[in-house]
C-alpha positions as CSV (number, residue, x, y, z in Angstrom):
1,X,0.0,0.0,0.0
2,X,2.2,2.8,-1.8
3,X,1.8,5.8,0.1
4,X,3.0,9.4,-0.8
5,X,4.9,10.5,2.4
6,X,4.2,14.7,2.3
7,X,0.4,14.0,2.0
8,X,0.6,12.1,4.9
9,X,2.4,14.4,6.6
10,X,0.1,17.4,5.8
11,X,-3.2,15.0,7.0
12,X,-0.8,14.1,10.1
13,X,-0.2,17.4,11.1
14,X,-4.0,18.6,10.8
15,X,-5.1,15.4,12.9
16,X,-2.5,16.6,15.4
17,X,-3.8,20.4,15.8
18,X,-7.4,19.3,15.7
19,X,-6.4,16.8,18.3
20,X,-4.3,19.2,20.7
21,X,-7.5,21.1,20.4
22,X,-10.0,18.8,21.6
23,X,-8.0,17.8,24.5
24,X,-6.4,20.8,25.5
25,X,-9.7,21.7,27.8
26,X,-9.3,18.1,29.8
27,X,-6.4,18.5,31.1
28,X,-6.4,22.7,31.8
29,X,-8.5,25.7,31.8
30,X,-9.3,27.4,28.4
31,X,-10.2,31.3,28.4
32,X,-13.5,32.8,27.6
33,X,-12.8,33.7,24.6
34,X,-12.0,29.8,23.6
35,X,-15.4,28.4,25.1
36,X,-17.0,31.3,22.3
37,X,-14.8,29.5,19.1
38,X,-13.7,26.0,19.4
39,X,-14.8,23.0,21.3
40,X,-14.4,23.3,25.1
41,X,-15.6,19.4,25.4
42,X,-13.7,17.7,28.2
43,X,-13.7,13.9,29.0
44,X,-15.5,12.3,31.4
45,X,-14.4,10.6,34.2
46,X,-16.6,8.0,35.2
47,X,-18.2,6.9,38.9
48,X,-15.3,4.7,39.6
49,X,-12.8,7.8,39.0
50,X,-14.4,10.5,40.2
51,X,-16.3,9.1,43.1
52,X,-20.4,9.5,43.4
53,X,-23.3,7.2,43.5
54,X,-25.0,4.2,41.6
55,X,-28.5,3.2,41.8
56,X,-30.5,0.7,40.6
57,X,-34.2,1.5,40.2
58,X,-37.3,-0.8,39.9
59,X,-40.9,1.1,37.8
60,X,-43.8,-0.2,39.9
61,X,-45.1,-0.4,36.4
62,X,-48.3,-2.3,37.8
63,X,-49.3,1.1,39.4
64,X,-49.4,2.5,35.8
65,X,-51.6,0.2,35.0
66,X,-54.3,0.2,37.7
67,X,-54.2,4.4,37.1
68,X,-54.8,3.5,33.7
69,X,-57.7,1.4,34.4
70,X,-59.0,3.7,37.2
71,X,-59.1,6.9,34.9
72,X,-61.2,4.9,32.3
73,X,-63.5,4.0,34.4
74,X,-63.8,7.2,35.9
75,X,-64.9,8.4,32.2
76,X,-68.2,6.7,33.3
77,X,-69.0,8.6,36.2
78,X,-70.2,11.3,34.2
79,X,-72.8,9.0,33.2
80,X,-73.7,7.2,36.1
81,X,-72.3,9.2,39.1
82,X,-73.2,6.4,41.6
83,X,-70.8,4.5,40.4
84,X,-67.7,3.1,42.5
85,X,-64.6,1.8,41.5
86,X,-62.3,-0.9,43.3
87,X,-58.7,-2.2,41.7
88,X,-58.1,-5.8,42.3
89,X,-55.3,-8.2,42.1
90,X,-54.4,-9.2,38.4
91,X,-54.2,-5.8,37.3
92,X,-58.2,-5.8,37.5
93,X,-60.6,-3.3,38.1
94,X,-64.2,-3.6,40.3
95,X,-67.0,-1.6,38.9
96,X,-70.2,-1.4,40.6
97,X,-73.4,0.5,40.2
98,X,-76.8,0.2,41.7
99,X,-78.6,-2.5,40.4
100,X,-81.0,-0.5,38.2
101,X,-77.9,0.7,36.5
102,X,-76.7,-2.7,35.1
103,X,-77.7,-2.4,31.2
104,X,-76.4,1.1,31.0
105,X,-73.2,0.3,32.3
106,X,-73.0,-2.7,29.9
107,X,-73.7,-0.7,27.3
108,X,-71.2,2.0,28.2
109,X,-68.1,-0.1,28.9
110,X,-67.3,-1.0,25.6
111,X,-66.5,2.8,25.4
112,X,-64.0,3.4,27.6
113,X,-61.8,0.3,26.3
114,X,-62.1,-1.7,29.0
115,X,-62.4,-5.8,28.7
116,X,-64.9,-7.6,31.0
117,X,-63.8,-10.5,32.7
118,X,-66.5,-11.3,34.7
119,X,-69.7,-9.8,36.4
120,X,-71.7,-10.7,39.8
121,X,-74.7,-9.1,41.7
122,X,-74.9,-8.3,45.4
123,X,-76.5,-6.8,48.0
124,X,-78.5,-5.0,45.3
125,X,-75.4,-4.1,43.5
126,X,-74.0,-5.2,39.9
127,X,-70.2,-5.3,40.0
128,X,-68.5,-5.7,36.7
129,X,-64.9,-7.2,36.5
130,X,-62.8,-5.5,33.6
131,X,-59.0,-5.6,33.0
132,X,-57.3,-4.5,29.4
133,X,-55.5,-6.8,26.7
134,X,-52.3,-8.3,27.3
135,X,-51.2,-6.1,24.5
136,X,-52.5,-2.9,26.1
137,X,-50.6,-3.9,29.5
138,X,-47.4,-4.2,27.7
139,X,-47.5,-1.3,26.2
140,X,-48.9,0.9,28.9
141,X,-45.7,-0.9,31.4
142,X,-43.2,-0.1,28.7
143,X,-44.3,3.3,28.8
144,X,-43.9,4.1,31.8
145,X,-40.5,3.1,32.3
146,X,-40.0,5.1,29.4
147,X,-41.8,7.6,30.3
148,X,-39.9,7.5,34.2
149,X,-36.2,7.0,32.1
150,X,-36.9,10.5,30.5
151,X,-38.4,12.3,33.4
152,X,-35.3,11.5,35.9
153,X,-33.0,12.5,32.9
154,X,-34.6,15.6,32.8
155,X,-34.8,15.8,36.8
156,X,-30.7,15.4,37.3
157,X,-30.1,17.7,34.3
158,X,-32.1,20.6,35.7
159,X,-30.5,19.3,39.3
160,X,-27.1,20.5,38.2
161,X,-24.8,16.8,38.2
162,X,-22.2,16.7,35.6
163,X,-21.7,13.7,33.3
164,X,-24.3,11.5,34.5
165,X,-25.4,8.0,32.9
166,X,-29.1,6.8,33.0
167,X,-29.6,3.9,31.3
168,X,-32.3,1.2,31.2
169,X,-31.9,-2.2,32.4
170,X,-34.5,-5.2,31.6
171,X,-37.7,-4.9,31.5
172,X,-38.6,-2.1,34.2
173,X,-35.1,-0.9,35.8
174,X,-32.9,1.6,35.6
175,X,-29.5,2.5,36.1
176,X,-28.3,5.9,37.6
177,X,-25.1,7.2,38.0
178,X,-24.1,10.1,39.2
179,X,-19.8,11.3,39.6
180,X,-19.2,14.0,41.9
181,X,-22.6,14.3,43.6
182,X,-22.0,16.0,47.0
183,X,-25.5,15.4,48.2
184,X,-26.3,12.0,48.1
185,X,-29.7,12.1,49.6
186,X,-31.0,14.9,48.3
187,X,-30.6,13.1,44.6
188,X,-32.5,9.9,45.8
189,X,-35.3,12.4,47.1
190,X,-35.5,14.2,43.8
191,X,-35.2,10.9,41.7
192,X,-37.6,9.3,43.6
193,X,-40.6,11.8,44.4
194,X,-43.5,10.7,42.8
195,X,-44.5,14.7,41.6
196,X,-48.1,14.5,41.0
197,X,-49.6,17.8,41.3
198,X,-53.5,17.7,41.8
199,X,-55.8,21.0,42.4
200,X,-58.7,19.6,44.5
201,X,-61.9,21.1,46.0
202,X,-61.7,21.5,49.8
203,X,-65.4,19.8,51.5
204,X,-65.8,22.2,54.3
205,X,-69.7,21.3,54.1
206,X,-69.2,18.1,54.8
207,X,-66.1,19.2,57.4
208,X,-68.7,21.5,59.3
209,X,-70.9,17.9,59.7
210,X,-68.0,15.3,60.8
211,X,-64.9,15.6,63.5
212,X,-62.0,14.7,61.0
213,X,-59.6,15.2,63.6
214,X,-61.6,12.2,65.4
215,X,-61.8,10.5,62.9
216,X,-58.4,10.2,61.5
217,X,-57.5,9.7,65.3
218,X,-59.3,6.3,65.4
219,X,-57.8,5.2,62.3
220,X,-54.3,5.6,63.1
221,X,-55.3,3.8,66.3
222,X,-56.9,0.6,64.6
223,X,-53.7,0.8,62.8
224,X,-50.7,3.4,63.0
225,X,-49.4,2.7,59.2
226,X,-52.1,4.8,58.4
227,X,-50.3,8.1,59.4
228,X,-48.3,7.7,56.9
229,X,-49.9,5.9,54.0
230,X,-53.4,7.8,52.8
231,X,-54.8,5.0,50.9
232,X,-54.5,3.1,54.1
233,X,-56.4,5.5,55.7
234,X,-59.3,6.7,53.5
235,X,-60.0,2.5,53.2
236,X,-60.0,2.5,57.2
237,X,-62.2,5.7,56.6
238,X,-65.1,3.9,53.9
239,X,-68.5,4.5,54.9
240,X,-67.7,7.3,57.3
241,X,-66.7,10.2,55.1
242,X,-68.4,10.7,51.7
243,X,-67.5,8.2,48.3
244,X,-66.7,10.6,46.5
245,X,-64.3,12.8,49.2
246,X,-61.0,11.7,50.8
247,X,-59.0,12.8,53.8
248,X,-55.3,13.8,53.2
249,X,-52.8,16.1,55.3
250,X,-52.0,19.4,54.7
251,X,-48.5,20.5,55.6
252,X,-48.1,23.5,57.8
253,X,-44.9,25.1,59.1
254,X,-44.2,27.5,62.2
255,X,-42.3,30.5,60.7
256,X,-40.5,31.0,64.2
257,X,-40.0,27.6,65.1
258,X,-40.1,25.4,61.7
259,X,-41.8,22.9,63.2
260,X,-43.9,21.3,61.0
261,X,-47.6,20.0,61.8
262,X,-50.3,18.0,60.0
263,X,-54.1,18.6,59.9
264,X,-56.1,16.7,58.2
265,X,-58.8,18.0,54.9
266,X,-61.6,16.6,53.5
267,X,-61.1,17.1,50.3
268,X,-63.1,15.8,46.6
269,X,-61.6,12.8,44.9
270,X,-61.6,13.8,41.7
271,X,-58.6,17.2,40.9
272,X,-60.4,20.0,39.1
273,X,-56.8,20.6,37.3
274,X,-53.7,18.3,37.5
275,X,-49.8,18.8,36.5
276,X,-49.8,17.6,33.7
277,X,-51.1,21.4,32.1
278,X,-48.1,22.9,33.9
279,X,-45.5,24.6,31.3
280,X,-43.3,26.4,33.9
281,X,-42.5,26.6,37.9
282,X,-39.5,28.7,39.4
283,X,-38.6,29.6,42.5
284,X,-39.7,33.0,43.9
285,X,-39.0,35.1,46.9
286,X,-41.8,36.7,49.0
287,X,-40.2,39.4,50.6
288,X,-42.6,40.2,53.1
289,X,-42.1,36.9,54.9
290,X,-38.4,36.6,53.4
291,X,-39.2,32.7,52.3
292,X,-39.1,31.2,48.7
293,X,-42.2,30.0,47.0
294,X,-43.2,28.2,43.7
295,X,-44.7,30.2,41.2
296,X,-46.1,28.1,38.4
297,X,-47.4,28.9,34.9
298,X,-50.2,26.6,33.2
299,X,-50.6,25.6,29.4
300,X,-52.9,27.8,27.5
301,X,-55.6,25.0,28.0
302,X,-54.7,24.8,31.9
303,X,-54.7,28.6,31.6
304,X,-58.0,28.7,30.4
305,X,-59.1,25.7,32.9
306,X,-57.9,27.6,36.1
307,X,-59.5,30.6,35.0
308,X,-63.0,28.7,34.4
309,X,-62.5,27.1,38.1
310,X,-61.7,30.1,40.1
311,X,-64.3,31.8,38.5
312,X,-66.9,28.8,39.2
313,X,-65.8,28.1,43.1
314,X,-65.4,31.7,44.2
315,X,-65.3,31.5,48.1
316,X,-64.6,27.9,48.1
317,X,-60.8,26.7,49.1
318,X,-58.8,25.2,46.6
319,X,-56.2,22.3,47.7
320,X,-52.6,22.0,46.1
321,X,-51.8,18.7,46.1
322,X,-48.6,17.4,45.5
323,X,-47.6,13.4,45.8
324,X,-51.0,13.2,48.4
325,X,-49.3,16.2,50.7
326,X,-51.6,19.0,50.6
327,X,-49.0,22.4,50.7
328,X,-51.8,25.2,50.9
329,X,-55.3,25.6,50.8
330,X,-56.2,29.1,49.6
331,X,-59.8,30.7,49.6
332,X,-60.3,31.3,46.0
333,X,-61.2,35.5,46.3
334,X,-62.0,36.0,42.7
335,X,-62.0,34.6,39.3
336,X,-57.8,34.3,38.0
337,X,-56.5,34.7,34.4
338,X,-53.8,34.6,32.9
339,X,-52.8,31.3,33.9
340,X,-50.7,31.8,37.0
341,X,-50.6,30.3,40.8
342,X,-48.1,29.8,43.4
343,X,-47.8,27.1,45.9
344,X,-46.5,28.2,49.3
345,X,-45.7,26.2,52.2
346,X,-42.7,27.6,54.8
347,X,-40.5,25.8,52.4
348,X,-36.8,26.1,52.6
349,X,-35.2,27.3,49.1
350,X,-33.7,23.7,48.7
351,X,-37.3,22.4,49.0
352,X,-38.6,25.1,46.8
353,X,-36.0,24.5,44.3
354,X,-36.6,20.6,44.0
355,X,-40.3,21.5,44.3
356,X,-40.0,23.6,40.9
357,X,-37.8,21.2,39.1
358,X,-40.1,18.2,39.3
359,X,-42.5,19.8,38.4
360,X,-41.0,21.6,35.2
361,X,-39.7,17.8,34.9
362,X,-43.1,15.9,34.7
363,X,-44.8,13.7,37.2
364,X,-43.1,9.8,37.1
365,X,-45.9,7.7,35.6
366,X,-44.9,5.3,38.8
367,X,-43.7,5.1,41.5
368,X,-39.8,4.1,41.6
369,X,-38.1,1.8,44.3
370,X,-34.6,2.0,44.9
371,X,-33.2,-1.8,44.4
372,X,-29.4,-0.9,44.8
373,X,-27.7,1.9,46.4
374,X,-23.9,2.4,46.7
375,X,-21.6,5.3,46.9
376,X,-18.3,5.3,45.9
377,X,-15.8,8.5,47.3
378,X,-13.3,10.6,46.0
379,X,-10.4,9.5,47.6
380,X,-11.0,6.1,46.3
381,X,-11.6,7.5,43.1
382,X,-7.9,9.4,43.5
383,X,-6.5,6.5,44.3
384,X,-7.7,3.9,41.1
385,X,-6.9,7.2,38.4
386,X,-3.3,7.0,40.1
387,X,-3.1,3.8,39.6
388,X,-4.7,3.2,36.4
389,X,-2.1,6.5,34.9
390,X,1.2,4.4,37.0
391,X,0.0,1.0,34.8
392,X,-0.4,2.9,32.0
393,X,3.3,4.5,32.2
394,X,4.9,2.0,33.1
395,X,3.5,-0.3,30.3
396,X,4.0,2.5,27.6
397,X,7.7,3.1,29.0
398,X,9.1,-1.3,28.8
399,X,7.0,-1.3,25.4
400,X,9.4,1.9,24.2
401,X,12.2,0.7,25.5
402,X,11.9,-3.1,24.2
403,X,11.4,-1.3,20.6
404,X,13.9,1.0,20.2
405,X,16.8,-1.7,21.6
406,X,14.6,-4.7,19.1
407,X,14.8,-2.6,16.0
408,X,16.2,0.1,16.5
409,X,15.7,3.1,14.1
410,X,12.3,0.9,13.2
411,X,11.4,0.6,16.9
412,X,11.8,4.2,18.0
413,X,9.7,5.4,14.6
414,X,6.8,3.0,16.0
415,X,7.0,4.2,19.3
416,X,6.6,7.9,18.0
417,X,3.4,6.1,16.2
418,X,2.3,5.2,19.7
419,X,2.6,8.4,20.9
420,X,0.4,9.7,18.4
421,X,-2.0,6.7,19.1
422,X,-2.4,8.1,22.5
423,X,-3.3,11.4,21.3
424,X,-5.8,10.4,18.6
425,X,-7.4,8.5,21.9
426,X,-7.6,10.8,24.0
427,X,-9.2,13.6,21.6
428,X,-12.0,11.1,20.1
429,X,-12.7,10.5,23.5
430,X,-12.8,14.3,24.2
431,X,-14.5,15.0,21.2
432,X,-17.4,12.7,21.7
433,X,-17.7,14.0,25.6
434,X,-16.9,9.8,26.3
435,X,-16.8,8.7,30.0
436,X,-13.4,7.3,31.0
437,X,-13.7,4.4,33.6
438,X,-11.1,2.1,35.1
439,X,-11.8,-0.5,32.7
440,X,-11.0,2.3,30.3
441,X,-7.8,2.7,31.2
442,X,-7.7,-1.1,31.2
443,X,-8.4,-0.9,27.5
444,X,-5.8,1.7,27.0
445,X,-2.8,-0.2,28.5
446,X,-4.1,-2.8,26.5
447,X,-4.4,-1.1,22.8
448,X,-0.8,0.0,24.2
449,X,0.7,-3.8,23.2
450,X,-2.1,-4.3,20.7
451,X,-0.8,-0.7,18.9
452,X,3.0,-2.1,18.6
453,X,1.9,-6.0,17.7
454,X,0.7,-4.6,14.2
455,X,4.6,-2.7,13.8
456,X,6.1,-5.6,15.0
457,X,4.3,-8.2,12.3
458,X,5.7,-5.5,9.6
459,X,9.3,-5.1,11.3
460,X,9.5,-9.2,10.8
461,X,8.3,-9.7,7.7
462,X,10.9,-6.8,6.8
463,X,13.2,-8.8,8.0
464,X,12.3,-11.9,6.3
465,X,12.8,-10.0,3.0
466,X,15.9,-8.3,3.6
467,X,17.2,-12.0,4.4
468,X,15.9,-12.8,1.1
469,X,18.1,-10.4,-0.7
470,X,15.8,-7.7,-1.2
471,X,16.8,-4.4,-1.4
472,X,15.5,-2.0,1.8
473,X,13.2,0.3,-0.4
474,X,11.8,-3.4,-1.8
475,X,11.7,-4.9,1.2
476,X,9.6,-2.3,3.1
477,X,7.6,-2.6,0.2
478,X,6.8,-5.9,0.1
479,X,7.3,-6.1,4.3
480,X,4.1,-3.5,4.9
481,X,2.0,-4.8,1.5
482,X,2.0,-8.6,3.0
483,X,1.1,-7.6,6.5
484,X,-1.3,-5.1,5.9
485,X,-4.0,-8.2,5.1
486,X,-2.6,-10.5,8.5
487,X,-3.4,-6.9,10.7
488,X,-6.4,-6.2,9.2
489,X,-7.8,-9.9,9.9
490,X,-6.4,-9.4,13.7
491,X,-7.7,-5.9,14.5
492,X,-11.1,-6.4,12.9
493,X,-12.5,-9.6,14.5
494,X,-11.2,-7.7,18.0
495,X,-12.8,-4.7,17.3
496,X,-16.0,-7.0,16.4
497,X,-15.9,-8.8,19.5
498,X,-15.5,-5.4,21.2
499,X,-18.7,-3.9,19.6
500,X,-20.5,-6.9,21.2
501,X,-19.6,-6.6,24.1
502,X,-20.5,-2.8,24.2
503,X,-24.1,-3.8,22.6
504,X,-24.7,-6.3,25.5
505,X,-22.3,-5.5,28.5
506,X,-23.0,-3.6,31.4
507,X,-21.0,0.1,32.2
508,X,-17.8,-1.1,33.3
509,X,-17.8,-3.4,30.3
510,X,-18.7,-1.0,28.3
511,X,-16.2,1.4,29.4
512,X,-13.7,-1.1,28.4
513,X,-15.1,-1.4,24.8
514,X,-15.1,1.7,24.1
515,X,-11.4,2.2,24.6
516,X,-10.2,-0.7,22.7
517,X,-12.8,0.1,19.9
518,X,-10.9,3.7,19.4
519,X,-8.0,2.1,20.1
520,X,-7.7,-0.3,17.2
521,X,-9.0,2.1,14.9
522,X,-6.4,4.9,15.4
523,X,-3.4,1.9,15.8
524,X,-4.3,0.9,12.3
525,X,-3.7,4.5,11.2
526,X,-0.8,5.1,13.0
527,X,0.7,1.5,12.9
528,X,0.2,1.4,8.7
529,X,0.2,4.6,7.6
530,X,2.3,6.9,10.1
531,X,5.2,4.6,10.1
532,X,5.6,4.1,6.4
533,X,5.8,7.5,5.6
534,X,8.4,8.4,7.9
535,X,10.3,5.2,6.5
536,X,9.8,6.5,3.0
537,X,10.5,9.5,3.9
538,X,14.0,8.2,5.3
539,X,14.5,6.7,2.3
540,X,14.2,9.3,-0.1
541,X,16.4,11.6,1.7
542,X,19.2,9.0,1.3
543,X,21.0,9.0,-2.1
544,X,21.7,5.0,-2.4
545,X,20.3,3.4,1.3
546,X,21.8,0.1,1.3
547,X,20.9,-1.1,5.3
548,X,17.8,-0.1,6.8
549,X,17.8,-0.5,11.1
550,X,15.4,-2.2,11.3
């Protein structure tokens, strides 16, 4: 493969400044005025460098589900508002009406998508069993891991963590990874809050007519995980408070001594307005009280929504509900356009702030469970980049050494090839913002030996032709021209088996792919084409060569 030494040269020395410039921001600071013109891309150093946090995360997809099945059946209430909904095990759904109301809700069930099962009658009540297609669940499941994947992508981005790595795992996992967090639980609270934000009617009618307070009491007492789980308590609460109301807390805080205090509402089931028509939150300051608060902005629909239900409930309180807390409850004084609100609640800003960024970041479909959780520090971090940089030196410096006393001129021209290896690594890495983990480095030090084994296959079948008689200019010819095929077959059944195992390995695998994919790409270059042009350029500045060193 005849190559023309000064065009190699000229491409050499553009791959070198374009390089220098890509990794010139990884190792030191640029100025301003760099950031403004070329690339300021540095490379990533991944959890096992930099310290930080791993999680695994399980989708309680099955919750997506049974909200699925609960909303469609909740279509039909606006037909037959007596009717009541139950889910059951087996991603099924209860529906029951009075028994007058059997053939219309027969007739209406086909409408909201919903497949029946089975039906029964009892104590003067049809009950209908419905579920969805196998297909539908499998979609809707997919979804909402999906759907979760994006939302805590978003969620971390807004949060501020550099260079982290969400990916999913299976069917309804996900991985998180997060260098450098100095915050640990603050992340898993963000990751994991729910975020659903409901507007609901407070029922101070039907709170004039029945003690909550009492009420709730004697729940808690029958059983005390009711404090804390409100789905255990409104069941404990059936046939004492209305169907169609529920009993959550609302947060309230002491300005002087932040002590914070629930009391519980009676509030309407069904939200008059929900999160999902929210285009905007940020954090304010209310300078009166000197405390942040959450100013949110609506969709044009959810604009035009809240205006209709401030206008409609004028003197009636309105509940902000977020993940079943209740943060305020303000009297609604007058109708509100313009499609604004704010939530307030004593927060703190840090509270405020994650408040606004889940919401700007969308509600999780379902709820997430943390499976795995393990931190890794800095100074461990330190110490495995020392380490990995020592290994990586000390390799490079026996595989110069054993080339230039091997072959001599040969072996110091492919160690300058190595050199340039490095670089070309280093910047595609850069330039493609890559995250460098130990197992990187691992499949540096290794495309280190793999870089020189392609010179060294060349160097010897050199050698075999010199032996043969062949002049040096013939000899280098016919030396690179019958081992370009052998090096080619090599490198590309290891850079296949490296793609696979970046397609199906886990991070730390795929950390390790990566490398060695970039590095057999650029040794090939620098290996083939590098070497032989300084060797013909040696040549041709000799009048007669006669010996090569070699």
């Amino acid at each position: 493969m005849k190559v023309n030494p000064r065009v190699q040269f000229i491409i050499l020395a553009i791959l070198l400044i374009i390089s220098f410039i890509l990794i010139l921001p990884s190792f030191s600071g640029v100025p301003e005025w760099w950031k403004g013109l070329l690339p300021d891309q540095k490379i990533n150093l991944g959890l096992d460098l930099k310290g930080g946090m791993y999680l695994v995360l399980e989708v309680e997809s099955d919750k997506a589900v049974e909200t699925t099945l609960e909303n469609r059946a909740q279509r039909l209430k606006k037909d037959i508002p007596e009717l009541q909904t139950k889910i059951l095990p087996g991603l099924k759904i209860a529906i029951s009406v009075p028994l007058s109301k059997e053939d219309e809700l027969k007739a209406k069930i086909s409408d909201v998508r919903l497949k029946v099962v089975d039906t029964k009658i009892e104590n003067d009540k049809f009950t209908l069993i419905a579920t969805l297609t196998q297909r539908e669940i499998r979609e809707i499941k997919n979804m909402a891991v999906e759907q979760s994947l994006e939302t805590i992508r978003n969620r971390i981005d807004q949060f501020g963590v550099a260079e982290p790595s969400i990916q999913r795992q299976g069917e309804d996992r996900i991985a998180v990874q997060l260098p450098g967090i100095k915050n640990p639980q603050q992340a898993i609270d963000l990751i994991g809050k729910t975020a659903r934000l409901e507007f609901k009617l407070v029922d101070d009618e039907n709170m004039k007519k029945i003690n909550i307070q009492k009420l709730v009491d004697e729940a808690i007492k029958e059983n005390p995980k009711a404090k804390d789980d409100p789905v255990l308590l409104n069941r404990l609460l059936k046939g004492k408070i209305p169907d169609d109301d529920e009993v959550l807390f609302e947060r309230r805080v002491d300005r002087e001594t932040g002590y914070v205090t629930r009391i519980p509402l009676l509030l309407k089931k069904t939200p008059l307005l929900t999160g999902d028509m929210v285009s905007d939150a940020r954090v304010r300051e209310n300078y009166q009280f000197n405390e942040p608060y959450v100013a949110i902005e609506f969709t044009s629909d959810g604009a035009d929504l809240f205006a209709q239900i401030t206008g409609e409930y004028v003197g009636k309180r309105l509940a902000i509900v977020l993940d079943n807390t209740v943060y305020s409850a303000p009297v609604i004084r007058e109708r509100i356009p313009g499609g604004r609100a704010q939530i307030t609640g004593n927060f703190t800003w840090d509270e405020a702030r994650e408040l606004a960024i889940v919401l700007r970041a969308g509600a999780l479909p379902a709820p997430v469970k943390i499976l795995q959780k393990w931190t890794v520090g800095p100074s461990l971090g330190e110490d495995s980049i020392r380490r990995g940089i020592m290994a990586t030196i000390v390799g490079g410096i026996l595989v110069v050494v054993f080339m230039a006393i091997y072959y001599g001129v040969s072996g110091i021209i492919a160690d300058f090839a190595l050199i340039l290896n490095l670089i070309f690594m280093l910047a595609i890495l850069a330039a493609f913002q890559a995250t460098l983990t130990l197992p990187g480095i691992a499949g540096i030090v290794l495309t280190i030996g793999m870089a020189v084994d392609a010179n060294i296959i060349i160097f010897e079948r050199i050698r075999e032709e010199l032996r043969a008689g062949k002049t040096p200019r013939a000899a280098i010819d016919a030396g690179y021209s019958r081992a370009v095929i052998t090096i080619l077959d090599a490198n590309v059944t290891t850079l296949i088996a490296a793609i696979v195992l970046f397609q199906f390995g886990s991070g730390p695998v795929k950390g390790f792919a990566v490398t060695l994919s970039i590095g057999i790409i650029t040794s090939m270059y620098t290996a083939i084409f590098v070497t032989r042009a300084i060797q013909e350029f040696i040549l041709e500045k000799r009048a007669s060569p006669q010996t090569i060193s070699i």
